[in-house]
C-alpha positions as CSV (number, residue, x, y, z in Angstrom):
1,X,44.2,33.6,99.9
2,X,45.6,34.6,102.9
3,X,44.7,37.8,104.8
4,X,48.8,38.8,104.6
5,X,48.5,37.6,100.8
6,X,45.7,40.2,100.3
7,X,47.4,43.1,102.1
8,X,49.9,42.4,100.1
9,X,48.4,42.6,97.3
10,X,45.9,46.1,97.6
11,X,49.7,47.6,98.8
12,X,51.0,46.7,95.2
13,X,47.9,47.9,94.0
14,X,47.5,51.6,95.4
15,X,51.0,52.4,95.2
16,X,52.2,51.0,92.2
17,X,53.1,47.8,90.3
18,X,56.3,46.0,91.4
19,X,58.1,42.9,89.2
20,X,61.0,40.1,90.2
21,X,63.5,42.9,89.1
22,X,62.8,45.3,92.0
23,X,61.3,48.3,88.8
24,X,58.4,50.1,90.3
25,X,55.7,52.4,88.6
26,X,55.0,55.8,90.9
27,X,51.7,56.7,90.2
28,X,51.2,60.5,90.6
29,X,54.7,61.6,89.2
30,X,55.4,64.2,87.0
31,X,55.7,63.7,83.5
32,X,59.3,64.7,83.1
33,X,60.1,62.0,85.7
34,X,60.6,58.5,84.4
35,X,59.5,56.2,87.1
36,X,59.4,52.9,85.2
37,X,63.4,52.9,85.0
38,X,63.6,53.3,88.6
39,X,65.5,50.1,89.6
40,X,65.5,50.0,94.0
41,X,68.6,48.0,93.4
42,X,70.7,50.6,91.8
43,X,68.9,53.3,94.0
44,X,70.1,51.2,97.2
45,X,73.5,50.4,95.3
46,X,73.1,46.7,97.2
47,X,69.7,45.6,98.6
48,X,68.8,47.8,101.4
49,X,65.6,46.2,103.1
50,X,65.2,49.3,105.4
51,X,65.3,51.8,102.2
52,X,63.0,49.4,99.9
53,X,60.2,49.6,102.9
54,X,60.6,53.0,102.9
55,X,60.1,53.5,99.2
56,X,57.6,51.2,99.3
57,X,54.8,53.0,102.1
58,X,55.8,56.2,100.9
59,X,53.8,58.2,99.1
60,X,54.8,58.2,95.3
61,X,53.9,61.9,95.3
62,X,56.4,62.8,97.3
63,X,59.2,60.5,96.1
64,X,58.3,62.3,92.9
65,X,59.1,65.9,94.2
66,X,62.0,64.8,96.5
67,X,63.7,62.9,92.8
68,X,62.6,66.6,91.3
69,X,64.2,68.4,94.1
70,X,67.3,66.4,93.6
71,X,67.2,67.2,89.8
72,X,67.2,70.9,91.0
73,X,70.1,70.9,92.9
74,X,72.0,69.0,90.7
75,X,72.0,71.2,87.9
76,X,72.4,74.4,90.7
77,X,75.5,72.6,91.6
78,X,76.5,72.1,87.7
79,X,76.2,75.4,87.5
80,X,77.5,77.2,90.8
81,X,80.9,74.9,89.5
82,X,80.8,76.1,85.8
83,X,80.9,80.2,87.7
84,X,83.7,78.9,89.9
85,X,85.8,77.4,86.9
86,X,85.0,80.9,85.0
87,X,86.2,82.5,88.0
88,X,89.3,80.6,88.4
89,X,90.6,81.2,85.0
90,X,90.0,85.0,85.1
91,X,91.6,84.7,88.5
92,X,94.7,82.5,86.3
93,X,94.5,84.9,83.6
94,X,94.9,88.6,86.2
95,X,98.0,87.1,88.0
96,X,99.6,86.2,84.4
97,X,99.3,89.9,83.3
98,X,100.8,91.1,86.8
99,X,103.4,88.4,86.5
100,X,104.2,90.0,83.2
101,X,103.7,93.8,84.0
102,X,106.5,92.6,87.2
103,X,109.0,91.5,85.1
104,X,108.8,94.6,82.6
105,X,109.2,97.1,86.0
106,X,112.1,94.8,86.8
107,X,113.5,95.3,83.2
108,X,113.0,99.0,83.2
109,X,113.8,99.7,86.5
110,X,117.4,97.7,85.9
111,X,117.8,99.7,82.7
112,X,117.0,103.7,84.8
113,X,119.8,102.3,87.2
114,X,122.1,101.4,84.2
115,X,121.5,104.6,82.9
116,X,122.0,106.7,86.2
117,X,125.2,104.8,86.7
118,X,126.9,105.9,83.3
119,X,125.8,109.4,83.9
120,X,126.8,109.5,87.0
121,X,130.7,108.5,85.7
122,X,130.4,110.6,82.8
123,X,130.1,113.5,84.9
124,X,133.1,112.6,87.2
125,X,135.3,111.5,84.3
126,X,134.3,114.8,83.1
127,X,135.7,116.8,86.0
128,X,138.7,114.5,85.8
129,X,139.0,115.7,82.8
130,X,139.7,119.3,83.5
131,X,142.7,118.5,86.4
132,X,145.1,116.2,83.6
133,X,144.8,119.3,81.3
134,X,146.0,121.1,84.5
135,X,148.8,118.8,85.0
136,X,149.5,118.5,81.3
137,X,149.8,122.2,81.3
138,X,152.2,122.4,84.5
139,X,154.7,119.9,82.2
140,X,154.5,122.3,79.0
141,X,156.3,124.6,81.3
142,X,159.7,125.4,80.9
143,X,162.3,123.3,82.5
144,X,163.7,126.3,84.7
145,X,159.7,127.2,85.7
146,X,159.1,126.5,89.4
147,X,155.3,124.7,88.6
148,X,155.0,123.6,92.8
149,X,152.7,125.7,92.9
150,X,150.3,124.5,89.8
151,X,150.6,121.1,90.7
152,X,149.6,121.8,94.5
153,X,146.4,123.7,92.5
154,X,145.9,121.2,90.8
155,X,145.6,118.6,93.8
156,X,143.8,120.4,95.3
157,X,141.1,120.7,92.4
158,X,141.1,116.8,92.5
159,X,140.8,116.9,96.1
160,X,137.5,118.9,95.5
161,X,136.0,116.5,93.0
162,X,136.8,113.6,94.9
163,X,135.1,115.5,98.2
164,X,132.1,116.0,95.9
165,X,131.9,112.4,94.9
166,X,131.5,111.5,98.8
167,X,135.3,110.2,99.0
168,X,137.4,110.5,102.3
169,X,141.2,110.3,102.5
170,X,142.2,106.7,105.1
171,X,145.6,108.4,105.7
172,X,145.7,107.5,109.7
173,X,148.7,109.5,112.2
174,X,151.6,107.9,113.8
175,X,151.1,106.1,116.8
176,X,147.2,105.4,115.9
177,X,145.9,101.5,116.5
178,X,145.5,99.1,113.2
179,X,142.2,98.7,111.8
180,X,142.1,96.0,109.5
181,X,138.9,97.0,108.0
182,X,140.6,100.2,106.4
183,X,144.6,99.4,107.5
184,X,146.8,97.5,104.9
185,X,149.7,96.0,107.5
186,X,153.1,96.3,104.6
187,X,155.6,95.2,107.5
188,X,156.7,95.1,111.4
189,X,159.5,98.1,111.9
190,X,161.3,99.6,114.8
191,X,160.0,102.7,115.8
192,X,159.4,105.0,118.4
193,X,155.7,104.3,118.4
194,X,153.9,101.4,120.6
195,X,154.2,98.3,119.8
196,X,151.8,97.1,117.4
197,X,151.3,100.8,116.7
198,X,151.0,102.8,113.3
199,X,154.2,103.7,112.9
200,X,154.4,105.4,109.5
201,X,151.8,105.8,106.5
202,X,153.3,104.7,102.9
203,X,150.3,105.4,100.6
204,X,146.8,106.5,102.4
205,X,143.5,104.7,101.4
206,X,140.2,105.9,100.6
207,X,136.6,105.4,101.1
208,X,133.2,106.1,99.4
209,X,129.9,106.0,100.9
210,X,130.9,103.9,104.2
211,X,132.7,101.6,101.6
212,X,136.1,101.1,101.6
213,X,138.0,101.7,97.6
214,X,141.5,101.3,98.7
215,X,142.9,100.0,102.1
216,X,145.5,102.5,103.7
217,X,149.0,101.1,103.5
218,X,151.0,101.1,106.9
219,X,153.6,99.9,108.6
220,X,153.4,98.9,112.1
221,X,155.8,99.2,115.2
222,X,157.8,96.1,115.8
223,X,156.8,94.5,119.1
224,X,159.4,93.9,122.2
């Protein structure tokens, strides 16, 4: 036998027993460790001669602790990703319920503006209310009965809800320039305005909250 033979040899005997199929038996490992399923092959994935040498002069002591280390942080991992799934779902389950509470704000919200809105013309149809009885009143009035002067009461008691419902009069003077935001053009006249000038109001137009209800309706100076 050759002195290489025989080095060979006391190596496969100190640090464990080797056959064809590359299984080796780690002496000193723990018990929970199997060591005579170890295949280097499946270790490497495809022969790695650096990795087998390596295996092979090490000592099986601390191959041992190093496959129990990796044990350890396996199951840390299994377990940091079972807190992170938990985590997630609660995570999934919080932004359901504020999804849901969002939509039922939305819901009531829409219904408190519904409800403002018919209150809101309730209370002006109400006050509407009390100027037709006016006017209804004015025509009960004899035939010979001068009632000028109820219905200009009267008007003016419109005016005075309308002014309390934030509504301005569009009723523009003579000789004023066209608007077309608030100006209704009816027709091109002769007059002794400007050209292109208001010359004369047929029905004014009126505006609620910076928001124009009705145009004004005017007629405009004829150009030369």
């Amino acid at each position: 036998m050759s002195e290489q033979d025989a080095a060979e040899e006391a190596t496969t005997s100190d640090d464990g027993d080797a056959d064809v199929d590359g299984e080796v038996d780690i002496e000193g490992a723990p018990d929970d460790v199997d060591t005579d399923d170890i295949d280097l092959g499946d270790v490497t994935g495809e022969a790695d001669e650096d990795l087998v040498e390596r295996v092979a002069e090490s000592d099986p002591e601390e191959i041992a602790r190093e496959l129990a280390g990796l044990r350890s942080q396996t199951e840390t991992l299994a377990s940091e990703v079972d807190e992170l799934e938990t985590e997630a779902e609660e995570l999934e389950d919080k932004l359901k319920r504020k999804q849901a509470e969002f939509q039922n704000y939305k819901k009531r919200m829409k219904k408190r503006r519904e409800e403002e809105k018919q209150r809101a013309t309730e209370d002006l149809v109400s006050r509407i209310l009390d100027v037709r009885d006016n006017l209804e009143r004015a025509l009960e009035q004899d035939e010979d009965t001068d009632i000028r002067g109820g219905v200009e009461s009267t008007l003016r008691q419109l005016d005075d809800v309308l002014e309390a419902e934030n509504v301005d009069v569009i009723d523009p003077d003579p000789g004023e320039d066209v608007d077309p935001s608030v100006h209704q053009v009816l027709a091109n006249v002769e007059s002794e305005e400007e050209p292109g000038a208001i010359a004369d109001v047929h029905r004014p137009g009126y505006e609620m909250a910076e928001k124009v209800l009705r145009e004004a309706q005017v007629t405009v100076s004829k150009e030369e």
